[in-house]
N, C-alpha and C positions, 0 to 999 in steps of 0.2 A: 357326514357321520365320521368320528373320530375311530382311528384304525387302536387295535389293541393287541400289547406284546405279547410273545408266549406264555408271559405267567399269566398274563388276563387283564394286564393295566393298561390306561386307556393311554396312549401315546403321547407327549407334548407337540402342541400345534409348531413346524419352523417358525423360526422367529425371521421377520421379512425385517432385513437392513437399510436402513432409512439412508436414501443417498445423498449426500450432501450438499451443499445449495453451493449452486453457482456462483461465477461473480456477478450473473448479469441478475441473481434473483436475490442475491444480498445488495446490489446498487439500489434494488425495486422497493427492498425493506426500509434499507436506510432512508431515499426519498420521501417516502410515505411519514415516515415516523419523521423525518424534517417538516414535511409540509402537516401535520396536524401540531407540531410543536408549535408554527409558525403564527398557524392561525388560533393559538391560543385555547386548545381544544383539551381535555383529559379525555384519556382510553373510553370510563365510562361517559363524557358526554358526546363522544363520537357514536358509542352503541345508542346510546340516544335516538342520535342524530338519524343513523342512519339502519337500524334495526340488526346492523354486523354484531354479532354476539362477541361478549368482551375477550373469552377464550381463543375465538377466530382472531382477533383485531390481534393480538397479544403475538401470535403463531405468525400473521403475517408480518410484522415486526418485526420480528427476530428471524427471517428469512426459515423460518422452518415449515411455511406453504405457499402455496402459491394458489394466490389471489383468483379467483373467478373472475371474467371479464368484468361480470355485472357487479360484482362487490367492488372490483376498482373502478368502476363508473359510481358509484356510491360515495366512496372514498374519496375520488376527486371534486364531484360535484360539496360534499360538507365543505372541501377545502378551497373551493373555487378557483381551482385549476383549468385552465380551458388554451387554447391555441398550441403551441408548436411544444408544450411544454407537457401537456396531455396527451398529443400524438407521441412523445417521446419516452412517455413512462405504458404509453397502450402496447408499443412495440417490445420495450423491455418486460410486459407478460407475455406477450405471443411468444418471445424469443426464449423465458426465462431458464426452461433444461438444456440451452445449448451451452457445451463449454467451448473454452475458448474464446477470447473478444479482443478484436481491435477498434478501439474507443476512439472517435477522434478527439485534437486539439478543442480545447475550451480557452479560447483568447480575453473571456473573461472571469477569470478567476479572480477573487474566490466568493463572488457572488451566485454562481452558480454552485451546486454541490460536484468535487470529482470524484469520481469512481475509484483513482487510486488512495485519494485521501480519507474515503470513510473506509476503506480495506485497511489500512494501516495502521486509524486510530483503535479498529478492534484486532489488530494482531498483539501477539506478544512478544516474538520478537523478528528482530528484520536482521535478512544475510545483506550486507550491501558492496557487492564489488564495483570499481570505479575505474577506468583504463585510463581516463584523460580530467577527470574534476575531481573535487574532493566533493564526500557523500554530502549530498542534500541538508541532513540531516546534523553534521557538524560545519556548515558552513556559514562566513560573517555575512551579515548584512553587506555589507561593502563588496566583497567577493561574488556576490548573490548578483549584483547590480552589476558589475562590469563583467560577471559570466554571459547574464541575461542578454545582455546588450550585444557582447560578442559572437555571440549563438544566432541569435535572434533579430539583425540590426533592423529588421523596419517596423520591428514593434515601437508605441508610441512610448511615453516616458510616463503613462498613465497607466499602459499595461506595465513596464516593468513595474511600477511599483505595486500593481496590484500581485503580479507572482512573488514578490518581495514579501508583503503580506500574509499570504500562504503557505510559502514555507516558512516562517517567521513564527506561523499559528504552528504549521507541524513540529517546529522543534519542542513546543510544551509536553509532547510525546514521553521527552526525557527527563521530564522532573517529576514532579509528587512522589506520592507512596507507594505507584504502581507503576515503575516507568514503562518505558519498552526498552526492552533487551536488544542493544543492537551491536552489533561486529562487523564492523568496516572493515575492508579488502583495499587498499587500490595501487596499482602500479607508479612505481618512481616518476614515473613522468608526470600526473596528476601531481608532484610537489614541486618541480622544475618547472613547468610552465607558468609564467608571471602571470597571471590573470590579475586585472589592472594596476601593474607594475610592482616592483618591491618592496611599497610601504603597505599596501593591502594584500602582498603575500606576506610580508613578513609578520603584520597582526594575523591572518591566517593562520601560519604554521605555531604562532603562538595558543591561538584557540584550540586547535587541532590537538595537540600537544595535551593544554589544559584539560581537554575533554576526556581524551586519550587515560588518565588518571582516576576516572569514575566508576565503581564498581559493578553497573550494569552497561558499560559499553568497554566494546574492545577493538582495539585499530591494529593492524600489522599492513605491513609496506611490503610489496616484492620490490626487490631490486635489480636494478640494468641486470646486474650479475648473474641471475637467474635465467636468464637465455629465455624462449618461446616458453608460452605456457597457456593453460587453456582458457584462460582469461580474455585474452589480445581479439578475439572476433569482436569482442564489444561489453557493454556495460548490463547489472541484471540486480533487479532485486530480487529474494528468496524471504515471502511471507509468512510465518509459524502462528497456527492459533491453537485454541487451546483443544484439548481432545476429541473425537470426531468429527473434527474440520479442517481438510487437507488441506496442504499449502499452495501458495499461490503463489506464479512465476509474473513479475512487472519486468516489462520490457521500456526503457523510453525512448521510440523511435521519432524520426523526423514526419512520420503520418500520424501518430498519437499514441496513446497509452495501446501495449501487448500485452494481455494475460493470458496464461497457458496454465492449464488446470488438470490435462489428462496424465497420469499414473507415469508413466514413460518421461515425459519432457519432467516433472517433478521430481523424479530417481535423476536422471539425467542431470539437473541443475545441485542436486544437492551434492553427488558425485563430485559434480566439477569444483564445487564449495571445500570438499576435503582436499582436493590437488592444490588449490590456490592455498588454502591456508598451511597446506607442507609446504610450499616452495616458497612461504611468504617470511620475511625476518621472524623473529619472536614476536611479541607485546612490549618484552625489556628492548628487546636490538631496535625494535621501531621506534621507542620512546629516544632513545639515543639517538638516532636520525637525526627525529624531527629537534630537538635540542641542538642537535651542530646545524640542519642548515638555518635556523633562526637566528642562530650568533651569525652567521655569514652572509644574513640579508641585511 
């Protein structure tokens, strides 16, 4: 029974704040809605299929619930999902309210779906600090290829070209009508280091530069001169989506993809976002940078 105030009005019920979904229950959405894409299915001929009412199917899509065991047994069985690939999407319901994920390496990309790449294509915009590469995301094919190799030497020349391909697909991020909004960070020595010598840095700092000019991306350079700063532990992406959906912290470690999702480390990352970007040149002084060392490669 509803309580009523001293003039005699019936009280409004608290409004219960809907907690936001995960990364490991926005990976569960995106898959699902991959694999009924795949198998050539519409929303209504999946409720069809499988008696999931379209409202449900819709909700679980768009990560705003989480799936019943038996409904994703429904879901996969339409889709004919079955071995290591079934166990891997059963786990990510059991698991789906925990934050925080260390995701491992997927060495075949991009046949598989990754967890930070469907995160990215629905953010709007990405923080990207870089200590030692330039961002992902402004980088040449060429640069891509002899980073991969450098990083990575005993990957085959099948896999690099498969991450080649994937980030290749991520940069379309930055074109249409809708890009993503993205502001690059990275320290001087990320343009100093010849990553496959100086005719593919020097077409580098040319892209870098060019890209640099666009009015939904923004690049600034710390330089040497800037002494310690709180950049230097390592490199971080800062994910922004659109309203009642907190941001997400990408880490790329040598064991796999880090997302950090709790309130604390997300203050904490954006924090450090405002330090770098005071201690970092302008947008103008970076552009000058990069324009003098391209004349001098």
């Amino acid at each position: 029974m509803q309580e009523k105030d001293e003039l005699g009005a019936v009280a409004p019920l608290p409004r219960i704040k809907r907690q936001p979904p995960t990364v490991r229950l926005r990976r569960l959405a995106a898959e699902l809605r991959r694999l009924r894409q795949e198998a050539g299915l519409s929303q209504a001929e999946v409720t069809e299929k499988t008696d999931v009412n379209l409202a449900t199917l819709h909700r679980i899509e768009t990560a705003k619930t989480k799936p019943q065991l038996r409904t994703l047994n429904a879901l996969l069985d339409a889709y004919g999902v079955t071995g290591s690939q079934r166990t891997d999407l059963v786990t990510l319901q059991k698991e789906a309210k925990q934050r925080g994920w260390l995701h491992g390496l997927e060495a075949d990309l991009p046949d598989k779906y990754s967890a930070y790449i469907g995160l990215e294509a629905e953010a709007q915009q990405a923080i990207n600090y870089e200590s030692l590469f330039i961002p992902g995301l402004l980088q040449t094919e060429d640069y891509m290829r002899a980073m991969i190799r450098g990083v990575r030497p005993t990957v085959t020349d099948e896999e690099i070209e498969d991450r080649v391909a994937a980030r290749m697909q991520r940069q379309a991020l930055l074109e249409g009508d809708t890009p993503l909004h993205l502001w690059a960070i990275l320290d001087q020595a990320a343009l100093f280091r010849a990553v496959g010598g100086d005719l593919i840095m020097r077409a580098q700092l040319k892209h870098l530069a060019q890209q640099a000019k666009r009015p939904h991306i923004t690049v600034q350079v710390i330089p040497f001169s800037a002494g310690a700063h709180p950049g230097m532990p390592g490199s971080f992406i800062v994910l922004k989506f659109a309203a009642d959906n907190p941001d997400v912290i990408h880490i790329d470690s040598m064991a796999g993809d880090l997302f950090l999702e709790e309130e604390t480390d997300i203050q904490r990352y954006n924090d450090m976002c405002q330090h770098l970007r005071a201690v970092a040149l302008s947008p103008a002084d970076t552009a000058a940078l990069l324009a003098s060392l391209h004349r001098d490669h």
